[in-house]
Short mmCIF file of the C-alpha atoms (twelve columns), coordinates in Angstrom:
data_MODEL
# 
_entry.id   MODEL 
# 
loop_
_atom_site.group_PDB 
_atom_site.id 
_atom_site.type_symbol 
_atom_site.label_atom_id 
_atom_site.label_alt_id 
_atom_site.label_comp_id 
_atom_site.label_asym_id 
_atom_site.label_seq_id 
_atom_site.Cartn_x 
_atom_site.Cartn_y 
_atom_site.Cartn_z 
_atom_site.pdbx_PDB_model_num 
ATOM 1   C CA . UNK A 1   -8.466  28.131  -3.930  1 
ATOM 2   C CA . UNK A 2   -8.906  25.719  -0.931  1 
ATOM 3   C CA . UNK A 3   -10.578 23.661  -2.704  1 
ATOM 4   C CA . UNK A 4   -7.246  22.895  -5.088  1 
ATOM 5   C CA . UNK A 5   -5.030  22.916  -2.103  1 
ATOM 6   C CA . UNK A 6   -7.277  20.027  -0.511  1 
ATOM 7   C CA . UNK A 7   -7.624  17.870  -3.461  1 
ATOM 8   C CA . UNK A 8   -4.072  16.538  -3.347  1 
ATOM 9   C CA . UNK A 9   -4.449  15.918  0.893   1 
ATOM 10  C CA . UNK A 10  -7.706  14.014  -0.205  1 
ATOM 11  C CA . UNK A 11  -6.241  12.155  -2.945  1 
ATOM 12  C CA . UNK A 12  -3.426  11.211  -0.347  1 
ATOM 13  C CA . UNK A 13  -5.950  10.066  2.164   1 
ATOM 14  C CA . UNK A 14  -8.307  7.929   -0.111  1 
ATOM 15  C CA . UNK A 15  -4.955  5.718   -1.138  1 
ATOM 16  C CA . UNK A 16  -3.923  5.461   2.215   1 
ATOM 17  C CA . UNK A 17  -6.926  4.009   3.113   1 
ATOM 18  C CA . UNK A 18  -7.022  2.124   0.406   1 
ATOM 19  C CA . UNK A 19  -3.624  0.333   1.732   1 
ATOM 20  C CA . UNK A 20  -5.406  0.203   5.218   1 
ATOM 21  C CA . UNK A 21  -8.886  -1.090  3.954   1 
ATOM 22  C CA . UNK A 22  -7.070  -4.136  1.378   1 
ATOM 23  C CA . UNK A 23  -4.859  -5.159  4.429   1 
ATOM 24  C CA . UNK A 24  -7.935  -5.195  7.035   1 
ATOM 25  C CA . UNK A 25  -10.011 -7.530  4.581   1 
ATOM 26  C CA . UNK A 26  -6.825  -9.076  2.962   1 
ATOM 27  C CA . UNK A 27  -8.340  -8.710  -0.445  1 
ATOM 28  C CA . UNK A 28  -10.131 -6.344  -2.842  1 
ATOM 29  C CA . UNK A 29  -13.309 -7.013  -1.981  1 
ATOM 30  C CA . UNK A 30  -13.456 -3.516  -0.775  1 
ATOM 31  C CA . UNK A 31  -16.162 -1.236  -1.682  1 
ATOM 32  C CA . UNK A 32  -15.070 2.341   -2.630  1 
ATOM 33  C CA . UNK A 33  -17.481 3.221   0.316   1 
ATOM 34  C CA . UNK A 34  -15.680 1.542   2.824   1 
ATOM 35  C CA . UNK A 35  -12.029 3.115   1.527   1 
ATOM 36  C CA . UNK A 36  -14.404 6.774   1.499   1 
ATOM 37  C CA . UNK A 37  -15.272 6.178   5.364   1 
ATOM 38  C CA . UNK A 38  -11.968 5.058   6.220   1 
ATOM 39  C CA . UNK A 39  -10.353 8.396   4.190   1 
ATOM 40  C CA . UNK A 40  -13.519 10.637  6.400   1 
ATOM 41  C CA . UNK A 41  -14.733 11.625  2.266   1 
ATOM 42  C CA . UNK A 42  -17.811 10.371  0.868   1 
ATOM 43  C CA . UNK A 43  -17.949 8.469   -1.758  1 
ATOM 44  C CA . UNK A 44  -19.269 10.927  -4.153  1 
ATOM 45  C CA . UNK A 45  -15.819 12.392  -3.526  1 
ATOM 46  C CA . UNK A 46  -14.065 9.662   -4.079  1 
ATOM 47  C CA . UNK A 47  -15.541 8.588   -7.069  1 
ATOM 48  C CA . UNK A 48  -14.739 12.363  -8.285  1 
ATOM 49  C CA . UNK A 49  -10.913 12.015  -7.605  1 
ATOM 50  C CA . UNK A 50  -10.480 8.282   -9.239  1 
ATOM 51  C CA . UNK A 51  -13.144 8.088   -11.481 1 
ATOM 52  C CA . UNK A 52  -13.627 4.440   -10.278 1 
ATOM 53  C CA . UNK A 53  -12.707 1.603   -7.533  1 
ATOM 54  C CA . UNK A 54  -10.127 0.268   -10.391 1 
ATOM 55  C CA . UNK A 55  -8.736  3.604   -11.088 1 
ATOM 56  C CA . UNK A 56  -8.109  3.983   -7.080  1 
ATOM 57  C CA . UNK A 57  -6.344  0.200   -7.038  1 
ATOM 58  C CA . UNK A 58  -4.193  1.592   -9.600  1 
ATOM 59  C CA . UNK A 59  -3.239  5.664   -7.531  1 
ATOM 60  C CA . UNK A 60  -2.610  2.625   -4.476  1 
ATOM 61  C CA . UNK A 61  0.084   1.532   -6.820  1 
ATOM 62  C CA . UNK A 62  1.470   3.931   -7.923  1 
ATOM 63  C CA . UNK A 63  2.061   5.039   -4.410  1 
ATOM 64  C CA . UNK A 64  3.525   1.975   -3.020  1 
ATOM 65  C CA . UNK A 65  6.103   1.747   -5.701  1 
ATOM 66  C CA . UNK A 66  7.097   5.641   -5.498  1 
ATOM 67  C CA . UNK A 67  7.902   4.112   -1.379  1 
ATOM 68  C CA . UNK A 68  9.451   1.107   -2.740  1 
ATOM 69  C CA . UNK A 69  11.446  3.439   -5.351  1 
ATOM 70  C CA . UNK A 70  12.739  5.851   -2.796  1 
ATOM 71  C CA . UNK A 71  13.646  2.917   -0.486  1 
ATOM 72  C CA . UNK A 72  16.213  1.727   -3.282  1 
ATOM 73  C CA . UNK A 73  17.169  4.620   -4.405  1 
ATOM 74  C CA . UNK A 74  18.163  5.589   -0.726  1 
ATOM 75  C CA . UNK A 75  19.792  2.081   -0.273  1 
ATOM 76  C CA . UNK A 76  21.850  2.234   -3.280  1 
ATOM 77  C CA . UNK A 77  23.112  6.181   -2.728  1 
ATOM 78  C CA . UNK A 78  24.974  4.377   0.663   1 
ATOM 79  C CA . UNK A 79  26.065  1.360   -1.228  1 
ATOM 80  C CA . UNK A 80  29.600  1.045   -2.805  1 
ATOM 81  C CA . UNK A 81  30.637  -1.936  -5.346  1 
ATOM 82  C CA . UNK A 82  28.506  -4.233  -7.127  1 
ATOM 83  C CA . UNK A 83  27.845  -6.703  -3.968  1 
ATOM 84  C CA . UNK A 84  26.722  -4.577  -1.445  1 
ATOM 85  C CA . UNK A 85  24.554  -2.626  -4.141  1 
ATOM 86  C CA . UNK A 86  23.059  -6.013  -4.693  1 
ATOM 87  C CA . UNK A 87  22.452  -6.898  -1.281  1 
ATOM 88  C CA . UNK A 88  21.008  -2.948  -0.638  1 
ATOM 89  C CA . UNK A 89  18.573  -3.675  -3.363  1 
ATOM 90  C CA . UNK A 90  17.373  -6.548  -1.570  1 
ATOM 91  C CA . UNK A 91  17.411  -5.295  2.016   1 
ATOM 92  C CA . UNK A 92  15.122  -2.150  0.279   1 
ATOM 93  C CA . UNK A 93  12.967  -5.238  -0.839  1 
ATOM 94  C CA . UNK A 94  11.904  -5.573  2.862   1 
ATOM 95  C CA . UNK A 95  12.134  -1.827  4.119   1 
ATOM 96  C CA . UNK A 96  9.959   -0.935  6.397   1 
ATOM 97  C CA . UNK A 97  7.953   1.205   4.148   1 
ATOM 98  C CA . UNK A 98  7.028   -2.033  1.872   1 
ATOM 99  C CA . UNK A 99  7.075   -4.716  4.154   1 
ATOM 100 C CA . UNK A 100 4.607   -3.903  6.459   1 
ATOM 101 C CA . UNK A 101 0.893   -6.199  6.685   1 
ATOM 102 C CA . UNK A 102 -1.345  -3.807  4.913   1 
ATOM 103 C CA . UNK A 103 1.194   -3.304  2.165   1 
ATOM 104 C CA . UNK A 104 2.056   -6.824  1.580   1 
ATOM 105 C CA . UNK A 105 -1.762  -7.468  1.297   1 
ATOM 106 C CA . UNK A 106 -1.783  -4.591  -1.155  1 
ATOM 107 C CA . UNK A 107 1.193   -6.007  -3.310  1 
ATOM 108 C CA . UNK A 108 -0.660  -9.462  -3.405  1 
ATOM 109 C CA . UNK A 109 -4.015  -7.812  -4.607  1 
ATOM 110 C CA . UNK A 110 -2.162  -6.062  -7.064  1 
ATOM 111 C CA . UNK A 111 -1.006  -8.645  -8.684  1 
ATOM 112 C CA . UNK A 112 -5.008  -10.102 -9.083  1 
ATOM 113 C CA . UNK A 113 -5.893  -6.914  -10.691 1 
ATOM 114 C CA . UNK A 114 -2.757  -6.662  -13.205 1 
ATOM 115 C CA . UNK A 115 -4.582  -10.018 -14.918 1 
ATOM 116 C CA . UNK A 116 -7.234  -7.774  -15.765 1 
ATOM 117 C CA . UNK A 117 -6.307  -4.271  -15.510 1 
ATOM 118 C CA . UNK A 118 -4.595  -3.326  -18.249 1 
ATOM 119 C CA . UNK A 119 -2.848  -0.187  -15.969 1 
ATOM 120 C CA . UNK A 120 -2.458  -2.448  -12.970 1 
ATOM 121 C CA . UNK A 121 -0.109  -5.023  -15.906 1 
ATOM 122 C CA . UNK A 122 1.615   -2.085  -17.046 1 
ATOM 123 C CA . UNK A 123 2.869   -1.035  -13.789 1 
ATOM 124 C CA . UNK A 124 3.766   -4.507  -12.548 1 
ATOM 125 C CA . UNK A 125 5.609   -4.952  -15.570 1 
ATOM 126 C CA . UNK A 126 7.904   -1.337  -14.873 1 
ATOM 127 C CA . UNK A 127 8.116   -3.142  -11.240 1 
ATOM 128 C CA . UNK A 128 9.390   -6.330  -12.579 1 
ATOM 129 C CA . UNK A 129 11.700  -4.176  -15.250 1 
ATOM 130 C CA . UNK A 130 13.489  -2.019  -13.063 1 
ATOM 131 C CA . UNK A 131 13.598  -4.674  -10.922 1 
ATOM 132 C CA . UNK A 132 15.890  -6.642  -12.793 1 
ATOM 133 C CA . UNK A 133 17.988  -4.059  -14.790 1 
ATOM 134 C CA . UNK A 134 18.770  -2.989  -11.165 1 
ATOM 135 C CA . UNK A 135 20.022  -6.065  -10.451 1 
ATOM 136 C CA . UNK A 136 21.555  -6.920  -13.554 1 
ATOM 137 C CA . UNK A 137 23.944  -4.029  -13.285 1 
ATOM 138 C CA . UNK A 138 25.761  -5.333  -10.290 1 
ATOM 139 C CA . UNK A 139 25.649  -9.139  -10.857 1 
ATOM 140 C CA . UNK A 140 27.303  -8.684  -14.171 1 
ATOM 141 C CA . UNK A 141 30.669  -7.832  -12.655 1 
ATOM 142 C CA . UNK A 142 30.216  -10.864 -9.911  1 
ATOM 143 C CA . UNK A 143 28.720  -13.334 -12.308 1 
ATOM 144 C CA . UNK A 144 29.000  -12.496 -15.496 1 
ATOM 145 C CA . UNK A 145 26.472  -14.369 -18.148 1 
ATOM 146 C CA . UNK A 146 25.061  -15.447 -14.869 1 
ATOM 147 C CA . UNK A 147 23.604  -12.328 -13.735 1 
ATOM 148 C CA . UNK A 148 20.176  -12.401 -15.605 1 
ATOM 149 C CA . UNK A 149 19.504  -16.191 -14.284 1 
ATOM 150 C CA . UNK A 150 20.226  -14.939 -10.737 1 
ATOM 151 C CA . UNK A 151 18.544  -11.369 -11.206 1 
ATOM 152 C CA . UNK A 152 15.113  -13.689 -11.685 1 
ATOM 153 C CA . UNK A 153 15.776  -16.111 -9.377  1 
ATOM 154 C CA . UNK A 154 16.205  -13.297 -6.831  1 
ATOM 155 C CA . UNK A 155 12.977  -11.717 -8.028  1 
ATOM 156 C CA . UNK A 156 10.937  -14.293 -8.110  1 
ATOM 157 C CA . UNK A 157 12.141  -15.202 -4.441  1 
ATOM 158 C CA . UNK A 158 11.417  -11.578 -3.332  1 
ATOM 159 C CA . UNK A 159 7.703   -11.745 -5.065  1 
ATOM 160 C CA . UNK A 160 7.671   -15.577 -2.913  1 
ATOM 161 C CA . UNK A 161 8.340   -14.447 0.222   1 
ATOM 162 C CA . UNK A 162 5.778   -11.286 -0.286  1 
ATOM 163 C CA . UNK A 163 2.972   -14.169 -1.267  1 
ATOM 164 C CA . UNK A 164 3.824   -16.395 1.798   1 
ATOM 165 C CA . UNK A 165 3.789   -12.929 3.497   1 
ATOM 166 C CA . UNK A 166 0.721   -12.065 2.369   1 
ATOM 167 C CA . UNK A 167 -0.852  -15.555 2.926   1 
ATOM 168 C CA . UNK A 168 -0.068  -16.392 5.944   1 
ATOM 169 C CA . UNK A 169 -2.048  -15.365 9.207   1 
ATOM 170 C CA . UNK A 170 -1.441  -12.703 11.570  1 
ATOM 171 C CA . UNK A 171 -1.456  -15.288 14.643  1 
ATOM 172 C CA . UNK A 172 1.300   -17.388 11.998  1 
ATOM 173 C CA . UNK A 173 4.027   -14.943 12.401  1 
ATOM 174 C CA . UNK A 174 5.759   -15.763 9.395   1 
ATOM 175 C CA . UNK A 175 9.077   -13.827 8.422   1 
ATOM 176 C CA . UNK A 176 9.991   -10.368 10.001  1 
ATOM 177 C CA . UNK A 177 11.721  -8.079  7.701   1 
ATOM 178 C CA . UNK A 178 15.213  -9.046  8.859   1 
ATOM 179 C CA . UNK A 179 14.185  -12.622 7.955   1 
ATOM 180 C CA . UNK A 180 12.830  -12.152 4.958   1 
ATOM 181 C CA . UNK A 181 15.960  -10.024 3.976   1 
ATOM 182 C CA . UNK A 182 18.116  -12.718 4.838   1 
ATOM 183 C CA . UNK A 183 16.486  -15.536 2.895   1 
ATOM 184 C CA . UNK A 184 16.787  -13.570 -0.191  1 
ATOM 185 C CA . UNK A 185 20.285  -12.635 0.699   1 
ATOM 186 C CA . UNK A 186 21.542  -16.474 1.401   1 
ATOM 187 C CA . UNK A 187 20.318  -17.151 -2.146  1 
ATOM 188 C CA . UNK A 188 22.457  -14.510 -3.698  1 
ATOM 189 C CA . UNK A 189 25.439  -16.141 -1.627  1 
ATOM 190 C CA . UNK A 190 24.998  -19.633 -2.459  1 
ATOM 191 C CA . UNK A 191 24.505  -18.281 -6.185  1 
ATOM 192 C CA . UNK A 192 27.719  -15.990 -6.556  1 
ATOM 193 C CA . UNK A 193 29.465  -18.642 -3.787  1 
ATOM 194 C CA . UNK A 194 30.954  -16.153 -1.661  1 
ATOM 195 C CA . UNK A 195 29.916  -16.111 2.265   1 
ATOM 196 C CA . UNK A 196 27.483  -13.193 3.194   1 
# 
């Protein structure tokens, strides 16, 4: 029985160190060894849980956007009317829990396996998906037929800033999380042209 109770701790452990191993090496050019030592389980173990390196990119995923999804989830609940639900969506964008080195790094890498991996694609696409319906639903009461041109151009500036993010070197600086926030939310006023 302590066996079953451990496997989901283990399981828990292997993707967080999966976050922490892509983020040290800033790509995925990790070895499932390296993510085994990091988790203190051997590969064998490892292997056992996932199945394969791929399969543990994937569990990674999965686990970042369950964050990312609480996040907005949390940041809508205290939002009220369409503008400050967009603006909480976007804020959640660059919460803590996402926007943090290792994670960026994992985001970026994910994206490199989704052109191969045909589960790594399908979750990116429920990413992108949710990403805009979100959106969508408040911008159509402050822009009207607008609102799907500005729902992607506020994705696709969201994804940006997580690539320069991601790109950029840890002596660079590059935007903090309040910056970052910002950018995205000075787009959405110049687009709806309304002051923040």
């Amino acid at each position: 029985m302590a066996r079953i109770a451990a496997e989901p701790k283990r399981r828990a452990d292997i993707v967080k160190a999966t976050i922490v191993e892509i983020g040290a090496r800033g790509s995925l050019e990790v070895t499932v060894a390296q993510i085994a030592r990091r988790a203190g389980v051997s590969s064998a173990l490892a292997h056992h849980y996932f199945g394969s390196k791929e399969a543990i990119f994937v569990a990674t995923m999965r686990h970042v956007l369950t964050i990312f999804g609480a996040e907005v989830r949390g940041a809508l609940a205290a939002a009220h009317g369409p503008r400050p639900r967009v603006e909480a969506i976007i804020r959640a964008s660059f919460a803590s829990g996402s926007f943090r080195r290792e994670v960026v790094a994992a985001w970026l890498n994910f994206y490199v396996l989704a052109q191969t991996e045909p589960e790594a694609r399908r979750l990116l696409n429920v990413y992108h998906r949710r990403l805009r319906t979100n959106l969508m639903h408040d911008l159509r009461p402050l822009a009207g037929a607008r609102a799907a041109m500005i729902a992607e151009a506020l994705g696709a500036l969201i994804d940006g800033v997580y690539l320069r993010a991601a790109l950029s070197a840890p002596t660079e600086g590059g935007l903090d999380r309040q910056a970052a926030a910002d950018l995205v939310l000075d787009a959405l006023a110049r687009e709806l042209g309304a002051p923040r």
